[in-house]
ZAMARGU-4260 file (C-alpha; in steps of 0.2 Angstrom, whole numbers, plus 5000, padded with zeros to 4 digits):
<rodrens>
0) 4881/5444/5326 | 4865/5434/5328 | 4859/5419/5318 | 4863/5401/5316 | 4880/5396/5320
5) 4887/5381/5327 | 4902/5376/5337 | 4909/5358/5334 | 4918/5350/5345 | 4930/5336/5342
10) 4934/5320/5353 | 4940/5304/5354 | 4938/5293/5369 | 4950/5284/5380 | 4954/5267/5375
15) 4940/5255/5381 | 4930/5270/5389 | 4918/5273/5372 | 4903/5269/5380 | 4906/5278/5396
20) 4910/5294/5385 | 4893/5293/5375 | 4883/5291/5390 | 4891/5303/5398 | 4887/5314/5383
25) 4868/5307/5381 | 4864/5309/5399 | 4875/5324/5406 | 4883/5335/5397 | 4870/5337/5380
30) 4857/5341/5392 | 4867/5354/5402 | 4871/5360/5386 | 4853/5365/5380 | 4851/5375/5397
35) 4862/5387/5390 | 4853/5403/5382 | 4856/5402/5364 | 4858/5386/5363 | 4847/5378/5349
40) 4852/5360/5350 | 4866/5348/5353 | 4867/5331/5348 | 4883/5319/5346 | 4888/5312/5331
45) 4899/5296/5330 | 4913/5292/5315 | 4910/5277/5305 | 4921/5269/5293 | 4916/5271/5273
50) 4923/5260/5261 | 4936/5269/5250 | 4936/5283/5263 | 4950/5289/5274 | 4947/5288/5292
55) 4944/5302/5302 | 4957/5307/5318 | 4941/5309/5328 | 4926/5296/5333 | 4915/5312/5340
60) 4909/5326/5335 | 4896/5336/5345 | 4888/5351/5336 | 4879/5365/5347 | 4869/5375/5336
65) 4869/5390/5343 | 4855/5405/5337 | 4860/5420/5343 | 4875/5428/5349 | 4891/5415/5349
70) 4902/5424/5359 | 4890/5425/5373 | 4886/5407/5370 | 4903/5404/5371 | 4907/5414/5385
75) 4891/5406/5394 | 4900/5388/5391 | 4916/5395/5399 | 4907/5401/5413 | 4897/5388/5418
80) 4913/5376/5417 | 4922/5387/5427 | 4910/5390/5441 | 4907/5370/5440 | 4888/5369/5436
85) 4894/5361/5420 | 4905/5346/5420 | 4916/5342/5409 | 4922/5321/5404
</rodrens>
């Protein structure tokens, strides 16, 4: 399969360590990211309450677009995790 796709992933931080996790995202790990082959963009998004809306069970989202094949993105991600040049929070 090849085209736009995107994997979201959900997060929430540790109580009191928000900041940490969104430079951490910012400065690391979005970076790393865009290495990846395939890998259009990544960019962190952050919940915030709407009046009259119900809150959501996460205050991150990070979207990678991924153009190209998302199972050898995704096995890429994997890869790189495992063999530590990626780290994760």
């Amino acid at each position: 399969m090849r085209g736009i796709a995107a994997f979201v992933v959900s997060s929430n931080a540790v109580e009191g360590r928000a900041d940490e996790l969104r430079t951490w995202y910012h400065d690391v790990h979005l970076a790393d990211a865009r290495l990846i082959p395939g890998v259009a963009a990544a960019t962190l998004y952050e919940w915030r309450p709407v009046e009259g809306r119900p809150p959501s069970s996460h205050a991150f989202k990070a979207v990678y677009e991924v153009d190209g094949d998302p199972v050898a993105v995704g096995a890429e991600f994997d890869r790189r995790i495992a063999d530590g040049i990626m780290a994760m929070s």
